[in-house]
C-alpha positions as CSV (number, residue, x, y, z in Angstrom):
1,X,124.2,192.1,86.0
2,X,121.3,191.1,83.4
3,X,120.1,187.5,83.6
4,X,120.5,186.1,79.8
5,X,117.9,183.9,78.1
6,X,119.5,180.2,77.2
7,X,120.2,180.3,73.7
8,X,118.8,178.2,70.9
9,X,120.9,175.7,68.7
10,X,121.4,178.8,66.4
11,X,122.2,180.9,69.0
12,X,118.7,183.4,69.1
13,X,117.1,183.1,71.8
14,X,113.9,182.0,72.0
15,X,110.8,184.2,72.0
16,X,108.2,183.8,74.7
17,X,105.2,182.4,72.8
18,X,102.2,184.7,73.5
19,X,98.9,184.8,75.7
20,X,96.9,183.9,72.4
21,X,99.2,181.3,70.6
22,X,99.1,178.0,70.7
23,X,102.1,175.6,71.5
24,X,102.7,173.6,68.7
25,X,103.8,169.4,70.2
26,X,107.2,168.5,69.6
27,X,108.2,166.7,66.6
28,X,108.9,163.1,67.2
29,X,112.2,161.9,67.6
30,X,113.8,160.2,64.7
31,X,114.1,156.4,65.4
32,X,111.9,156.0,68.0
33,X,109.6,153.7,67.0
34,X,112.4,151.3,65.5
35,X,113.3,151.1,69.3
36,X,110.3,149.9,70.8
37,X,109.9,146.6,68.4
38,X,112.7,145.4,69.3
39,X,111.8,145.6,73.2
40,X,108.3,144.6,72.2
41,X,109.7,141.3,70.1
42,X,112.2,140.6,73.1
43,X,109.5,140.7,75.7
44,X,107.6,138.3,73.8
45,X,110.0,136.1,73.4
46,X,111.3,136.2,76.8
47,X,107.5,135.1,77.9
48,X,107.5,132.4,75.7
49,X,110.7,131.4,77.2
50,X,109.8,131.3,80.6
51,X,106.2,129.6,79.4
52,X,108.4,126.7,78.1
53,X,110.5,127.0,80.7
54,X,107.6,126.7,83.3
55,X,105.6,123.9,81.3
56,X,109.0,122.3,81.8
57,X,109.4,122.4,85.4
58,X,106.0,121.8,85.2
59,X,106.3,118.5,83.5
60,X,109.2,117.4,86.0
61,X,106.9,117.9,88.8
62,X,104.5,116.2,87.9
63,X,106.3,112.7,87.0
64,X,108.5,113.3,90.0
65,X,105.4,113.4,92.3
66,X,103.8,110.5,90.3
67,X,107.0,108.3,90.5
68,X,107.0,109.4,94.7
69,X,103.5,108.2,94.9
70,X,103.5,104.3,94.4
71,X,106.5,104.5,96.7
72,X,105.1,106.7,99.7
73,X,102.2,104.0,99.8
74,X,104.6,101.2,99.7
75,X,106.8,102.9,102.7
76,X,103.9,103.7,104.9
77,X,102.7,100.3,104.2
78,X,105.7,98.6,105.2
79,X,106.1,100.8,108.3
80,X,102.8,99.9,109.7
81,X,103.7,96.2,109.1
82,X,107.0,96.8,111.1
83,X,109.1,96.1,107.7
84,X,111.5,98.3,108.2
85,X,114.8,97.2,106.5
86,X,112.1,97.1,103.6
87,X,111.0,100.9,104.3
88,X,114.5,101.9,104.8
89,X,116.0,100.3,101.6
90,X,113.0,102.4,99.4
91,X,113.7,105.7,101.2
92,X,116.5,107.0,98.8
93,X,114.7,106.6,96.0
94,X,111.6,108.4,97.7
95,X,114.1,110.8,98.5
96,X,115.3,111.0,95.2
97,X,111.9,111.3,93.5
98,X,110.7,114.4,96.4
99,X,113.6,116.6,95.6
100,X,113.1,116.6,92.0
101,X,109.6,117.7,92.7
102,X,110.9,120.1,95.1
103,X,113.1,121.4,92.7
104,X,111.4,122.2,90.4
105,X,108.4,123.8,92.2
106,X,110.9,126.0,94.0
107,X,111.9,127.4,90.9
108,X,112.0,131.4,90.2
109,X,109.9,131.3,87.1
110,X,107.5,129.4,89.0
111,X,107.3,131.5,91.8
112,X,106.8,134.7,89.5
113,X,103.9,132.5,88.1
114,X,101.9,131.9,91.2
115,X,100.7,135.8,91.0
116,X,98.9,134.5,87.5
117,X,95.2,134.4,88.6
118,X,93.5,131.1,88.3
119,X,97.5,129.8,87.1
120,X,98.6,130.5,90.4
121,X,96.3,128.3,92.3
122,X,97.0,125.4,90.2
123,X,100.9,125.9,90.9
124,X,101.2,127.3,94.1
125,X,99.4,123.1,95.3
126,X,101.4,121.5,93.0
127,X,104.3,123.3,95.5
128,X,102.4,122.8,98.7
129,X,102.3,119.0,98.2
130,X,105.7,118.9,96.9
131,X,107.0,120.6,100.2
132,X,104.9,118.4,102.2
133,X,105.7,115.7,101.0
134,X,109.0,116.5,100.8
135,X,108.9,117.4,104.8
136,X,107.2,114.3,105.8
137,X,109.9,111.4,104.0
138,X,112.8,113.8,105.4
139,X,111.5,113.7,109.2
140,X,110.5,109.7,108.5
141,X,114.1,108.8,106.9
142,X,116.3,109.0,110.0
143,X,114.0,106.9,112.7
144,X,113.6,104.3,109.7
145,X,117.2,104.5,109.5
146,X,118.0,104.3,113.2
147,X,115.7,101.6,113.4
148,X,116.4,99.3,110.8
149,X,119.9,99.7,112.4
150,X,118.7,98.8,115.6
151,X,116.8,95.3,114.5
152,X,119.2,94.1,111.9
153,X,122.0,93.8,115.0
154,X,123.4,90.1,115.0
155,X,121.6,89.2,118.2
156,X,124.0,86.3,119.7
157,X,122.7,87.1,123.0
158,X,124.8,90.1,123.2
159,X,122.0,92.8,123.3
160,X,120.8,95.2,121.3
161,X,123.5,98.4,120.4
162,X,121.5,101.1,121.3
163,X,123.7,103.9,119.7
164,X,122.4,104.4,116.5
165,X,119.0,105.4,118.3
166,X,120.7,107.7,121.0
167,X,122.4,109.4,118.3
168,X,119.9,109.7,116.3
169,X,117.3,110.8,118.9
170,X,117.8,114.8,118.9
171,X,117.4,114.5,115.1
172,X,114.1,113.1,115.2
173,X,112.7,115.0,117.7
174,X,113.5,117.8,115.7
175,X,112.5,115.9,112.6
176,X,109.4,115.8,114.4
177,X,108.5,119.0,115.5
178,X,108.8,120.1,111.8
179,X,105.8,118.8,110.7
180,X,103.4,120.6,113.2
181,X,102.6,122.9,110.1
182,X,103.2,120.5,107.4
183,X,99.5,119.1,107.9
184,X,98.1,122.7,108.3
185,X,99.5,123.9,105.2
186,X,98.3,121.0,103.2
187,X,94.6,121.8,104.8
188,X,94.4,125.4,103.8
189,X,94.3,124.1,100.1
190,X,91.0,124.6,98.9
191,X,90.2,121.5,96.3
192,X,87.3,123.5,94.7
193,X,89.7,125.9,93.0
194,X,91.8,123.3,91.3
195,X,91.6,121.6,88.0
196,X,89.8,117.7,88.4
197,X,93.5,115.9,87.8
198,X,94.8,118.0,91.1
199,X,91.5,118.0,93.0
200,X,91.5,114.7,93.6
201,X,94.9,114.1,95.1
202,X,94.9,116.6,96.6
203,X,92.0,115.6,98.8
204,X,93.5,112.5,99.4
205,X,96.9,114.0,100.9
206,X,95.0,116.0,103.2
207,X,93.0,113.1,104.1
208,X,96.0,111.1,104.6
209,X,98.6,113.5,105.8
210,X,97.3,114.1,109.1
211,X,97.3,110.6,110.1
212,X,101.0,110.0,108.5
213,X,102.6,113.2,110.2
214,X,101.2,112.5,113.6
215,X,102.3,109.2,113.3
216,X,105.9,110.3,112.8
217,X,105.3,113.3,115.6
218,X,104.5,110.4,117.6
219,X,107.4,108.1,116.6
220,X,110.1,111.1,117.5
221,X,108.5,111.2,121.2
222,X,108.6,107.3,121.4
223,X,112.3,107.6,119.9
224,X,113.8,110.2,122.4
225,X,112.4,108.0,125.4
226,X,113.0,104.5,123.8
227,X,116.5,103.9,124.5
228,X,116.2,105.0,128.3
229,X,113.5,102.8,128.1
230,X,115.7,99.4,127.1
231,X,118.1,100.8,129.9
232,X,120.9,103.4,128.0
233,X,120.9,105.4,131.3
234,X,121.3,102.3,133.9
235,X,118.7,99.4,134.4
236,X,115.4,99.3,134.3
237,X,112.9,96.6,135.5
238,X,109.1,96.0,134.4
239,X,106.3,93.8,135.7
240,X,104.7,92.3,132.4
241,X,101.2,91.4,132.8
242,X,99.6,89.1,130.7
243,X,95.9,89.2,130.5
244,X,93.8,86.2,130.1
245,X,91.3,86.8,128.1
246,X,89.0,83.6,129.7
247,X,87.9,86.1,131.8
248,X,87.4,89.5,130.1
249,X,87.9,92.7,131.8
250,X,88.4,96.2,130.1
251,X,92.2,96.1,129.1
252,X,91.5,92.2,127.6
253,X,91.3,90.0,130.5
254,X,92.4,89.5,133.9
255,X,96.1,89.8,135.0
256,X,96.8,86.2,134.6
257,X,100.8,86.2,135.3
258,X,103.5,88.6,136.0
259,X,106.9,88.1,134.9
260,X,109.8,90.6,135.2
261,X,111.7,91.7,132.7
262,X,115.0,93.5,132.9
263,X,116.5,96.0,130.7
264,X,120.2,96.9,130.8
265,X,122.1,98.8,127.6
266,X,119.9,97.2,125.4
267,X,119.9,93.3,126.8
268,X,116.7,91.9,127.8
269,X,116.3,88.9,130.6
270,X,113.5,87.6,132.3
271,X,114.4,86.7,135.6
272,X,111.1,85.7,137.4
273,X,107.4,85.4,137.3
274,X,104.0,84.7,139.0
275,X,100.8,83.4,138.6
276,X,97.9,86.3,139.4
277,X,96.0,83.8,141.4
278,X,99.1,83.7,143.7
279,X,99.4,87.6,145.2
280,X,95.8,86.7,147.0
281,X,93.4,89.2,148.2
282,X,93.6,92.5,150.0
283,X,91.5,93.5,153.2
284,X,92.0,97.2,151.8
285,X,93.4,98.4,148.4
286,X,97.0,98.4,147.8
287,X,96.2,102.4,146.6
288,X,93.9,105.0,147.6
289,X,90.9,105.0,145.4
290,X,88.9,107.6,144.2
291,X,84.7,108.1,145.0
292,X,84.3,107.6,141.0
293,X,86.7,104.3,141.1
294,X,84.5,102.8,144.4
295,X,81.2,103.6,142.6
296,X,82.4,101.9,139.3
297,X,84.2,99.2,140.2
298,X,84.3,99.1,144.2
299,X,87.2,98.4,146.1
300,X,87.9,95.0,144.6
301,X,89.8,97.2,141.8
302,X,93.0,97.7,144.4
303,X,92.5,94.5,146.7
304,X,92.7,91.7,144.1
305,X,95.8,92.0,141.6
306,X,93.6,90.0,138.6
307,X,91.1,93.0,138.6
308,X,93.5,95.6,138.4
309,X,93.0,95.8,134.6
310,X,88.9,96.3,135.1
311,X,89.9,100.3,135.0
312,X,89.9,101.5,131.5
313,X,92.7,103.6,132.0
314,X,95.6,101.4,132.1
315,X,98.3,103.8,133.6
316,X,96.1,103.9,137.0
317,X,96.3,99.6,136.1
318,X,100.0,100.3,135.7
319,X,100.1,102.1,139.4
320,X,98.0,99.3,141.3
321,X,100.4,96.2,139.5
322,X,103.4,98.5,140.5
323,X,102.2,99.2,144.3
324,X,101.1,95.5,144.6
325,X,104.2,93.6,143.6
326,X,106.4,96.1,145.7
327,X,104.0,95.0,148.6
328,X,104.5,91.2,147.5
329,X,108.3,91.6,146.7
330,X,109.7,94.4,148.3
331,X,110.9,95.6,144.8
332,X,110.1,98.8,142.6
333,X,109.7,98.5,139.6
334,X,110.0,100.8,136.4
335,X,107.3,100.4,134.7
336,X,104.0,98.1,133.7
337,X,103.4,96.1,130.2
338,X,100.8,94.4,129.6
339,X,99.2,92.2,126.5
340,X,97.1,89.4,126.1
341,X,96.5,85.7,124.7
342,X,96.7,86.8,121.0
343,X,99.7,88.5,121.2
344,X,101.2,85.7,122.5
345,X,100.4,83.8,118.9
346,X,101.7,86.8,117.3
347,X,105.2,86.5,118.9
348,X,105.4,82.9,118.6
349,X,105.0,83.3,114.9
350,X,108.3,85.5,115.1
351,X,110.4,83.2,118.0
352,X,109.0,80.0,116.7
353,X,107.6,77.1,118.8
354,X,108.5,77.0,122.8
355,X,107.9,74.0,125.1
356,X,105.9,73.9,128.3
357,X,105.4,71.9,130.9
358,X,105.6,68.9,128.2
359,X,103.4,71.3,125.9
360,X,103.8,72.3,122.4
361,X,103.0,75.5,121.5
362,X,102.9,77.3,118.1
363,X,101.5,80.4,116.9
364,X,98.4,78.0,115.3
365,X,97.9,76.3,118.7
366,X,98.8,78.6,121.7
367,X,95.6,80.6,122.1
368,X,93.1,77.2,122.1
369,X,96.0,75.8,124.4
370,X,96.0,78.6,127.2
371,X,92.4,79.3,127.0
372,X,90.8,75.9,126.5
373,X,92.8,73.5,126.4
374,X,94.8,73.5,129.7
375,X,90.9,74.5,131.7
376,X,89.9,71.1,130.1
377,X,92.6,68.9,131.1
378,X,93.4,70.5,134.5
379,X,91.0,70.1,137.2
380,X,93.1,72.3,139.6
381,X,92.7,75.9,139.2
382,X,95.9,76.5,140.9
383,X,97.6,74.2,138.0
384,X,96.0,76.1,135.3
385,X,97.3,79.3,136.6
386,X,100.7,78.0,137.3
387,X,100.5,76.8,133.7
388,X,99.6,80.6,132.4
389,X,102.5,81.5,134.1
390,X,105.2,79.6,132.9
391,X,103.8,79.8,129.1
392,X,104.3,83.6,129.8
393,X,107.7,83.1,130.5
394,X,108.7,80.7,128.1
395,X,107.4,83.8,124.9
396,X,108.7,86.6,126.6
397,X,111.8,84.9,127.1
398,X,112.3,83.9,123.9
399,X,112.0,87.3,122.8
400,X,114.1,88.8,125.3
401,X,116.7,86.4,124.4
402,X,117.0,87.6,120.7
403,X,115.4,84.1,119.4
404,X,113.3,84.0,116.1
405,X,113.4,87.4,113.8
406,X,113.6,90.6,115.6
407,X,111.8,92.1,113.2
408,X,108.8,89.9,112.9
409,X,108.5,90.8,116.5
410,X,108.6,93.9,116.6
411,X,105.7,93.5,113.5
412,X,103.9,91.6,116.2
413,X,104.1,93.9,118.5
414,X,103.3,96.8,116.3
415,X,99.8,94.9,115.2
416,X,99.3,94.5,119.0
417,X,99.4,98.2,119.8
418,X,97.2,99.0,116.9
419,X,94.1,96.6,118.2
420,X,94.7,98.1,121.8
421,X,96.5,94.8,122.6
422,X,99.6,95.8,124.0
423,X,99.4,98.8,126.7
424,X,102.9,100.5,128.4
425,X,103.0,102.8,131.6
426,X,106.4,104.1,132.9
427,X,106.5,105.4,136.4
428,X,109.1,107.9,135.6
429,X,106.8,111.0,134.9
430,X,109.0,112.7,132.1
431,X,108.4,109.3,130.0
432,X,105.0,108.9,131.0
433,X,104.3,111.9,130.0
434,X,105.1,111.1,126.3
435,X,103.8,107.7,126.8
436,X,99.9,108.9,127.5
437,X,99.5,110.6,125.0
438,X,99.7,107.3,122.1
439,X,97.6,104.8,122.1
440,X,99.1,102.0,123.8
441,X,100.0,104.5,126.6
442,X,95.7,103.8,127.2
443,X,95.4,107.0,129.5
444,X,91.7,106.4,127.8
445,X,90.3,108.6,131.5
446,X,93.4,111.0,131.7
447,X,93.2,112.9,128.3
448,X,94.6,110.5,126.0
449,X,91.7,110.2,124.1
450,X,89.0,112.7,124.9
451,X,86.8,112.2,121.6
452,X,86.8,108.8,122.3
453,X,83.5,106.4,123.0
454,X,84.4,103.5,125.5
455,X,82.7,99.5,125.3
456,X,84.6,97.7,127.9
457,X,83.5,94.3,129.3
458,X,83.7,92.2,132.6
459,X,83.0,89.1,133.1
460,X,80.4,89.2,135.6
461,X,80.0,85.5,136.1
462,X,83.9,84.6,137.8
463,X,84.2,81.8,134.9
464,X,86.9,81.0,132.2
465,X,84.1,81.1,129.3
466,X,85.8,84.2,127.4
467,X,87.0,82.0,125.1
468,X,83.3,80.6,124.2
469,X,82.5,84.7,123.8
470,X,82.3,85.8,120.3
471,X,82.2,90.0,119.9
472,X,81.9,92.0,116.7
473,X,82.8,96.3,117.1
474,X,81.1,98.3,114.1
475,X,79.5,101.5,113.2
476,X,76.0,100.6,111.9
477,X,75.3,104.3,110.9
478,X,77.5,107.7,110.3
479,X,74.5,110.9,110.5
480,X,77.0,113.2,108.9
481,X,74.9,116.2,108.0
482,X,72.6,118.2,110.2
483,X,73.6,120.6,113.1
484,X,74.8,117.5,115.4
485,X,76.2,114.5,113.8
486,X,76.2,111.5,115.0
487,X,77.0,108.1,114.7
488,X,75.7,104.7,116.2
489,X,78.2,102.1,117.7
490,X,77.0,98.7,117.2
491,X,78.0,95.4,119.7
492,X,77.1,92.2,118.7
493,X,77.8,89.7,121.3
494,X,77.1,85.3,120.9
495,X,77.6,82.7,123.5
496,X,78.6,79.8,121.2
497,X,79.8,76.8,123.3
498,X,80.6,73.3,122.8
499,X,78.4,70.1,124.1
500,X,80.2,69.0,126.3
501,X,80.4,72.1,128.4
502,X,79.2,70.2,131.3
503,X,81.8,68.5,131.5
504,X,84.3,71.4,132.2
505,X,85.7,72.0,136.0
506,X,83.2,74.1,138.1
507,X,85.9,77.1,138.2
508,X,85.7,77.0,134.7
509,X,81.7,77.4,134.6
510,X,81.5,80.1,136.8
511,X,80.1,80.0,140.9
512,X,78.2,81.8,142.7
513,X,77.4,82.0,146.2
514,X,79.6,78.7,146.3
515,X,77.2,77.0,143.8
516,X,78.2,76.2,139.9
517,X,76.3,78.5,137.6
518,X,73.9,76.7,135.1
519,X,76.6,77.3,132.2
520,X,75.6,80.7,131.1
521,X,77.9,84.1,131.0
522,X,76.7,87.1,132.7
523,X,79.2,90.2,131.0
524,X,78.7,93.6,132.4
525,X,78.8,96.6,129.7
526,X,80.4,100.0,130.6
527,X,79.4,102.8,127.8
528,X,81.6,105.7,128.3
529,X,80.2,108.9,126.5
530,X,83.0,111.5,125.3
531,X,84.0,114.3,127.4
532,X,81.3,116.4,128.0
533,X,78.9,114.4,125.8
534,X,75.7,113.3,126.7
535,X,74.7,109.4,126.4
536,X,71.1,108.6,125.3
537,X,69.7,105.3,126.0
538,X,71.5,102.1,125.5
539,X,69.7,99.7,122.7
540,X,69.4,95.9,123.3
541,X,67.9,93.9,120.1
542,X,64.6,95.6,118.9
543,X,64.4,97.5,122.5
544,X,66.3,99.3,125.0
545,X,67.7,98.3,128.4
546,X,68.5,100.8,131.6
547,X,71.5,99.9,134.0
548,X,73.6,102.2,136.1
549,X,74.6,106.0,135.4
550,X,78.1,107.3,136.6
551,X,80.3,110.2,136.1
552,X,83.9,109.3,135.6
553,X,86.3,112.1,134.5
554,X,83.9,114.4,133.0
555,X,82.6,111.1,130.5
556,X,78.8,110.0,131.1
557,X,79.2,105.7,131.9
558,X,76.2,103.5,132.3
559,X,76.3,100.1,133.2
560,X,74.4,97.5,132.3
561,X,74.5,93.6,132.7
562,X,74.1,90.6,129.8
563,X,72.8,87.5,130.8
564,X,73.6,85.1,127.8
565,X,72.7,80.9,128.0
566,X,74.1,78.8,125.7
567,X,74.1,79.3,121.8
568,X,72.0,82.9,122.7
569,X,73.1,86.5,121.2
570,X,72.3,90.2,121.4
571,X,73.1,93.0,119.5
572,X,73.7,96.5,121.6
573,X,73.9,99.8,119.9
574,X,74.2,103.7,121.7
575,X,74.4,106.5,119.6
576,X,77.0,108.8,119.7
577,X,78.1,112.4,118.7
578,X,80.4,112.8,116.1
579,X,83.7,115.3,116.5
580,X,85.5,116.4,113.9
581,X,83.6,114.4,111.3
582,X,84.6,111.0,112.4
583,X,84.2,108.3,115.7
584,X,86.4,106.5,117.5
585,X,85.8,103.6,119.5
586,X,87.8,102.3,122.3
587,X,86.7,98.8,123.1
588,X,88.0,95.8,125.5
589,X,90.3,93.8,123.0
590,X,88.8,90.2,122.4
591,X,89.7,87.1,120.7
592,X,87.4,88.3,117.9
593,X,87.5,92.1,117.6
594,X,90.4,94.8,118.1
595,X,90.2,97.3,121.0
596,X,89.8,100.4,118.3
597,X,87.5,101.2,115.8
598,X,87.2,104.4,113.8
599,X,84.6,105.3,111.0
600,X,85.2,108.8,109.4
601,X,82.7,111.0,107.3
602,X,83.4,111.0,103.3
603,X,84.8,114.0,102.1
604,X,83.1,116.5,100.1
């Protein structure tokens, strides 16, 4: 069978075109071109669509994020301050504002329009601090929540209901964890590709966002350990220390009084306490101390309870108040707190006035009365201490006992933690373990702070002239540039006292081999160098002054002594290396400076 050629619309077949002639091009279809416009025209059209559409969303970004902005300042503001019925009553509209920003940056057009060069760049931030931001108020929104819920309880002496925090717990933890990227992604942004009216905030957020997100990483940790803490699994009991501040060591002061408070479900009593004077000394210390603890601060660190807070590192202070009143007592307890005078004014400002021993105290008066006062009308030492004692007792069972505003306390208490002023150590290790790692936890020598430069004082002279000892932390100089930054940490200290000093009880001047000192204030000076940093030489006015070198948990210390008489001053300064464009000092909280300081390199 013979294979037929396809025929032609006329029914001839074709003819196979030759070696030699040319193939003419087909004709063009009829009506093609009239097809084409219209796909042209709708194309068009479509992209001015979607360019409306997208300066729409555009627009609705941008006043959603500017509306978020004045409140996101006023939240974090009032959370710092401890305001937080304020914080939680602004949240839903922050809320509100985020997810109209979120919205709209989410939206399909825009995300076909972050391919756009130089378009994208602009857009694809705009959605990076939307998301962030976004992020951040969502993870923030139920702690605020719990916690407004858990101050604005009636108190009536019944307690404090700590369900809304236990149920809210797993959600911030969670909450929490979230964020470890939100700060990364914000930092990727590079402000040099974006137009002047982005730049700029944008620098700002990731300037900012760090120290907001680990703030609310931090707060999720504090949150899933807080209610076992105030006693939701059984009761707990703590030895508060308060420091007295007359007689500076590195936390503040010495342990001046111990009271004990006791947590059960969420009520708070205070059911005993004791002047520091009273444990006595130790032939030995109460705990094994290390070769780097004996050549610091010898052995008088574990045998007399006052000088258990000369350690900068206040969970090994938590550990030697713990073993010491379970020596004294015969009781364990779960846990150390300690603050100092100053807090003591802050809480009296929240509880109002409390009488002792015949004596007024208000948040105007308390810290002349405890550290002046009371040394200048009691000639007894014993008195005086008794005196600290029971003025310890009388606060911190006012607060325990729900009097005054909850939340102005817990204001107080926030301030505290942020000057170094208030310091917590747990000894059950799973909530020590979250409790290091903030800053109240102080594990300054146990990683909590390994960037950190140290200043601690001690009173050197065994007086009660702290009070007379004016101190002022700053950071003379930031060396930003150059191949190893630095900084230099500046320590002005004045010995400013009254005229009739003389008259003041000879425990109150200081002794010395049994004999009253001549009215002057010897203060010893510990510099600790960051890990693995080296420490140059230590400044004094126009000069420099040697004292003793140490090694203490990978940190380069020196020592050195200041002699100060009456109405004299010096200035000390030690620079140090800069890490990660900024310095942080941790200091021995005063009545005239915090315990941190931090000075961080401008932008670019």
């Amino acid at each position: 069978m013979t294979e037929e050629s396809p025929a032609t619309a006329s029914g001839v077949p074709d003819e196979p075109a030759g070696p030699d002639e040319p193939v003419a091009p087909a004709a063009p279809r009829r009506g093609a071109g009239r097809r084409v416009l219209p796909v042209l025209v709708g194309l068009v059209v479509a992209l001015v669509l979607a360019a409306g559409w997208l300066a729409v969303q555009v627009y609705r970004a941008g006043t959603a994020l500017a509306d978020a902005q004045d409140r996101v300042v006023g939240v974090v503001t009032m959370v710092d301050e401890g305001d937080l019925p304020g914080a939680a009553g602004e949240l839903p509209a922050l809320r509100a504002d985020l997810a109209r920003a979120r919205s709209a940056a989410l939206d399909p057009v825009w995300s076909a329009a972050l391919v756009v060069p130089w378009l994208g760049d602009q857009l694809g931030a705009v959605r990076t601090v939307a998301v962030a931001l976004d992020d951040v108020a969502a993870a923030g929104e139920p702690l605020v929540t719990a916690l407004d819920a858990l101050l604005t309880q009636p108190t009536a002496g019944a307690g404090l209901d700590l369900g809304p925090l236990v149920a809210a717990a797993p959600q911030v933890a969670a909450a929490g964890r979230g964020l470890d990227g939100t700060a990364a992604r914000v930092a990727a942004l590079d402000p040099q590709r974006l137009v002047g009216p982005l730049a700029g905030p944008v620098r700002t957020l990731q300037e900012q966002l760090p120290r907001v997100s680990d703030a609310l990483v931090s707060a999720s940790r504090i949150a899933d350990v807080l209610p076992g803490l105030l006693g939701a699994d059984g009761p707990r009991t703590y030895a508060v220390a308060l420091l007295n501040s007359a007689e500076l060591r590195a936390q503040g002061g010495i342990v001046g009084s111990v009271a004990v408070l006791r947590a059960d479900g969420g009520r708070l009593s205070l059911t005993e306490q004791q002047s520091g004077s009273g444990f006595g000394e130790l032939s030995s210390s109460v705990l094994p101390l290390t070769d780097e603890e004996l050549a610091v601060h010898g052995d008088r660190l574990g045998r007399w309870l006052q000088d258990a807070s000369e350690t900068p590192e206040f969970p090994r202070t938590g550990q030697l108040v713990a073993a010491r009143w379970l020596r004294e007592t015969g009781e364990q307890v779960d846990g150390v707190v300690a603050t100092d005078s100053t807090v003591i004014k802050g809480l009296l400002r929240a509880t109002g006035p409390v009488v002792v021993d015949g004596v007024k105290l208000t948040a105007d008066t308390a810290v002349d009365q405890l550290l002046r006062a009371t040394y200048a009308r009691l000639t007894d030492p014993d008195e005086a201490d008794a005196f600290f004692a029971h003025v310890s007792a009388a606060v911190f069972g006012a607060v325990a006992d729900g009097q005054g505003d909850r939340t102005a306390v817990v204001r107080a208490l926030a301030h505290a933690a942020s000057q170094g002023r208030l310091h917590v150590w747990s000894a059950h290790d799973d909530e020590e373990a979250a409790l290091a790692g903030e800053a109240f936890g102080g594990a300054f020598l146990s990683g909590g702070a390994p960037d950190a430069v140290g200043l601690f004082l001690d009173d050197g002279t065994a007086s009660k002239l702290g009070y007379y000892l004016r101190t002022e932390l700053s950071v003379e100089d930031l060396r930003c540039d150059g191949e190893a930054p630095s900084a230099t940490v500046r320590l002005d200290l004045k010995f400013r006292v009254p005229d009739d000093l003389a008259a003041l009880p000879d425990y109150v001047l200081g002794i010395s081999g049994g004999e009253a000192l001549p009215q002057g204030l010897r203060t010893n000076l510990s510099v600790y160098a960051p890990v693995g940093a080296s420490l140059g030489a230590i400044g004094l006015d126009d000069g420099f002054v040697g004292g003793e070198a140490h090694q203490v948990a990978g940190r380069q210390v020196q020592v050195v002594t200041s002699s100060l008489a009456p109405g004299q001053k010096a200035t000390y300064r030690v620079e140090v290396p800069l890490r990660g464009g900024r310095v942080t000092v941790l200091a021995t909280p005063t009545l005239t400076s915090p315990g941190t300081l931090t000075a961080v390199c401008p932008s670019s």
